[in-house]
C-alpha positions as CSV (number, residue, x, y, z in Angstrom):
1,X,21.7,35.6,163.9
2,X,22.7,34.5,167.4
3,X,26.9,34.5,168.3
4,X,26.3,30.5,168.1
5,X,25.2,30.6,164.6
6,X,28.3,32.8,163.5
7,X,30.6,30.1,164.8
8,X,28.9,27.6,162.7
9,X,28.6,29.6,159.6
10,X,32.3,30.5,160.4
11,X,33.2,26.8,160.5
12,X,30.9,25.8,157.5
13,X,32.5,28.4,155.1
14,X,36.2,28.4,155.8
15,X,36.1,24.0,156.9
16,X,37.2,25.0,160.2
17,X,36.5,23.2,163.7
18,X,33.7,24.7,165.5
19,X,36.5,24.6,168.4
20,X,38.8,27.0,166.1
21,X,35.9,29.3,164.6
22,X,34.4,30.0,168.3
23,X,37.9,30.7,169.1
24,X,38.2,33.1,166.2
25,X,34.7,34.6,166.6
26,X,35.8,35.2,171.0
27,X,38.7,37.2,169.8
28,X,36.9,39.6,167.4
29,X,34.4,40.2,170.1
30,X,36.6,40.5,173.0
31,X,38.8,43.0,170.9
32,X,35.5,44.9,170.2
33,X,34.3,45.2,173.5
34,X,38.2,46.2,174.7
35,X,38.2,49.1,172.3
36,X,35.0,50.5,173.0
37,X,35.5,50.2,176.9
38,X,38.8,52.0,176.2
39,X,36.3,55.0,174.3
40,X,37.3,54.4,171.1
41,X,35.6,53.7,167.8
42,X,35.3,50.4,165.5
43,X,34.5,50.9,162.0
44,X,33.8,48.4,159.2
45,X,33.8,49.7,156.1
46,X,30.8,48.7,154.3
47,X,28.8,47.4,157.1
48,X,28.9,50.6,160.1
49,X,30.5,51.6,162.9
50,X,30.3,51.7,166.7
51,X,31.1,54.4,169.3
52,X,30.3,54.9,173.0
53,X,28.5,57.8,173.7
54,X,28.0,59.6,177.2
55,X,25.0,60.8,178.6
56,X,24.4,62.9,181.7
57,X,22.9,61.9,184.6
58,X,19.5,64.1,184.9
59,X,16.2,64.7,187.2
60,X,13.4,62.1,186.1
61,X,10.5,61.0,187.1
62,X,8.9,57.7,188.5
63,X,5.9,57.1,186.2
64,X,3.8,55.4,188.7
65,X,4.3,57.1,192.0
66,X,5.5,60.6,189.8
67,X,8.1,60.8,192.8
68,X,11.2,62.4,191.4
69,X,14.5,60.3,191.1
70,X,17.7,60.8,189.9
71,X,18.7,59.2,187.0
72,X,22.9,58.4,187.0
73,X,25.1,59.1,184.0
74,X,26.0,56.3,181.9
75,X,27.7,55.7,178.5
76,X,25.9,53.5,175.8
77,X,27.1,52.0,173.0
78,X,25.7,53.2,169.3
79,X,25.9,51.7,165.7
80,X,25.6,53.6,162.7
81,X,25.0,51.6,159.5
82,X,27.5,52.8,156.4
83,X,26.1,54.1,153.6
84,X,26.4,51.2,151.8
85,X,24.6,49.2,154.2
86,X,21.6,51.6,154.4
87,X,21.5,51.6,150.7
88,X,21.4,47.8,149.9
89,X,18.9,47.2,152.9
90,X,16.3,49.9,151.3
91,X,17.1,49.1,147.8
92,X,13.5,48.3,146.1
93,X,11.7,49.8,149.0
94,X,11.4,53.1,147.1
95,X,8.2,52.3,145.7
């Protein structure tokens, strides 16, 4: 599902403009990105959460010329689904 289909499904399911919904959609996401840029966690009960991790820059290695590089340190964002989640997308797939 792309952002621009959230809007519309936002906008068919609660008979809002697409003008509001995008709106409403912008705000979630922009609060989302604000609290993980500040370090903190989001959590959604029954769907997962997300938290920035930070990883140390290290010593690698250029596959094609093998000439060693340095590789900076950098902080990714990570989503862990809830147990909930996990469970109803693997339900039936136990053989």
């Amino acid at each position: 599902m792309t952002k621009s289909e959230l809007i519309d499904a936002l906008a068919e399911r609660r008979n809002l403009s697409r003008r509001v919904a995008e709106e409403v959609v912008n705000i979630i996401f922009d609060q989302m990105k604000s609290t993980l840029m500040d370090g903190n966690r989001i959590e959604i009960r029954g769907f997962g959460s997300f938290k920035v991790e930070d990883y140390e820059g290290y010593i690698g290695r250029n596959p094609r010329t093998r000439q060693q590089i340095l590789v900076p340190s950098k902080r990714l964002p990570k989503f862990k689904t809830s147990k909930l989640l996990h469970a109803r997308l693997n339900a039936g797939l136990e053989g």
